[in-house]
C-alpha positions in Angstrom: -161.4 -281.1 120.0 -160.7 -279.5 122.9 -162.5 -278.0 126.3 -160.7 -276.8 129.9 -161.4 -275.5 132.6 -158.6 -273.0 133.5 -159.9 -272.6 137.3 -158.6 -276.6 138.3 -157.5 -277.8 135.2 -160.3 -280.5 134.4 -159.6 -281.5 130.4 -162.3 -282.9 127.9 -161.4 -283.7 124.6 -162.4 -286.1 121.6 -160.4 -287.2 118.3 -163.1 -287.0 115.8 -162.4 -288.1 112.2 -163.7 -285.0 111.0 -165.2 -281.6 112.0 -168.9 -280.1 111.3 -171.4 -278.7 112.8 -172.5 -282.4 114.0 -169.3 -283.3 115.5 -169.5 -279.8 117.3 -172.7 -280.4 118.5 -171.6 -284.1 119.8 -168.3 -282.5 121.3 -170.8 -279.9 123.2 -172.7 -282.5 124.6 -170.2 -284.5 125.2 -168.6 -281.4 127.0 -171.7 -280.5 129.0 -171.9 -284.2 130.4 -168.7 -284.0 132.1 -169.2 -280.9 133.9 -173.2 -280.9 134.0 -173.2 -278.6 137.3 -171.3 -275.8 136.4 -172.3 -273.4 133.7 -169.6 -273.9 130.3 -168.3 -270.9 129.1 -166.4 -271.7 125.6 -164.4 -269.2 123.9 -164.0 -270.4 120.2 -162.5 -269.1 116.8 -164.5 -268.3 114.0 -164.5 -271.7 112.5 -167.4 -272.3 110.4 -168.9 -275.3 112.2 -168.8 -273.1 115.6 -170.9 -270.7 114.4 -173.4 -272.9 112.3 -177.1 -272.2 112.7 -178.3 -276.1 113.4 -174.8 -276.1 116.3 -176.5 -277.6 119.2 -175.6 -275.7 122.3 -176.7 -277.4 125.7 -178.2 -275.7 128.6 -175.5 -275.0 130.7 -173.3 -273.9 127.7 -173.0 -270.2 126.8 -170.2 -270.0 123.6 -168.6 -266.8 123.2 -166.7 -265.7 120.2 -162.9 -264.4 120.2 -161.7 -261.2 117.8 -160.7 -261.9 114.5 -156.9 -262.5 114.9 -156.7 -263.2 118.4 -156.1 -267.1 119.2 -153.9 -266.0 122.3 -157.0 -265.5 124.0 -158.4 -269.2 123.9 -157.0 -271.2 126.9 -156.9 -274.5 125.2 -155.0 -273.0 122.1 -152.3 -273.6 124.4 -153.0 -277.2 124.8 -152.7 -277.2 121.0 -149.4 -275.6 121.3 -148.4 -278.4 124.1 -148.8 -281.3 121.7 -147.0 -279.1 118.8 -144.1 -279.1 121.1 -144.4 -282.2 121.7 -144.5 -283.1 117.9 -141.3 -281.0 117.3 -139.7 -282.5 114.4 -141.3 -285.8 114.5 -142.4 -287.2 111.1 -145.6 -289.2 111.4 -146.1 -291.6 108.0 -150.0 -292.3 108.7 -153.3 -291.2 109.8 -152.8 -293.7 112.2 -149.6 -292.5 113.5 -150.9 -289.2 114.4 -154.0 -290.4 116.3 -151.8 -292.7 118.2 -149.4 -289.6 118.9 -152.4 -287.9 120.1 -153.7 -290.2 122.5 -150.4 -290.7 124.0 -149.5 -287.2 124.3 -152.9 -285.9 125.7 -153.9 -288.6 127.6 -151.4 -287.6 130.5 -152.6 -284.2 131.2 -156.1 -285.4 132.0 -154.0 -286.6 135.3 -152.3 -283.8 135.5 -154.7 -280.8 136.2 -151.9 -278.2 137.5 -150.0 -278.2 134.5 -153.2 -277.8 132.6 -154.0 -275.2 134.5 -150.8 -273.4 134.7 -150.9 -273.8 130.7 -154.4 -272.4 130.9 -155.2 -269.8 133.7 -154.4 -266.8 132.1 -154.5 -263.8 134.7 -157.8 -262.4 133.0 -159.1 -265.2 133.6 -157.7 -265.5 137.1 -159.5 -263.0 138.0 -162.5 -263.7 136.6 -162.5 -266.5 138.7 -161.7 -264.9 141.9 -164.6 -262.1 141.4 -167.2 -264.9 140.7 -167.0 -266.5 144.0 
């Protein structure tokens, strides 16, 4: 799981073994800490567990659905498309494998906050950004 923020580029994630409406509420949390003076807008899909009535949404977290059909929309979609890329044909023979692949391929971009953010600032965004100052 996946959080950025487009404006500078700051990255939080966590490899989870599995997702629920627990591991979303952890990730939230976990989300929330490492930005606990800015209000968190996530954008998320219509995944069950993000949408689950007992999803425990901090304080300074307001969660906004995307359209059916519209994944082009979420900013950190395209971190997901990064480490697809980065997979290319690559053929990973364990669970291990792929959390190691993972780790290694993420890891950089937390020290890397311009190409998160030119992967992420979409000009909608952008400009959401400007107006809000």
């Amino acid at each position: 799981m996946s959080a950025v923020s487009p404006k500078d580029g700051r990255l939080v994630s966590l490899l989870m073994p599995w997702v629920d409406s627990e591991v979303m509420s952890i990730f939230l949390s976990h989300t929330a800490q490492e930005f606990p003076d800015d209000l968190c807008v996530l954008i998320f899909d219509g995944a069950g567990w993000h949408r689950a009535n007992d999803l425990r949404v901090p304080k300074n977290m307001v969660l906004i659905p995307l359209p059916p059909y519209s994944p082009e929309l979420n900013p950190v979609e395209h971190i997901w498309d990064y480490l697809r890329d980065a997979l290319g044909n690559k053929i990973l023979h364990s669970l291990d494998e792929v959390i190691d692949f993972l780790c290694a391929t993420i890891t950089p971009l937390f020290q890397q906050p311009e190409v998160v953010r030119s992967m992420t600032c979409f000009d909608w965004i952008n400009t959401l950004c400007l107006t809000s100052k």
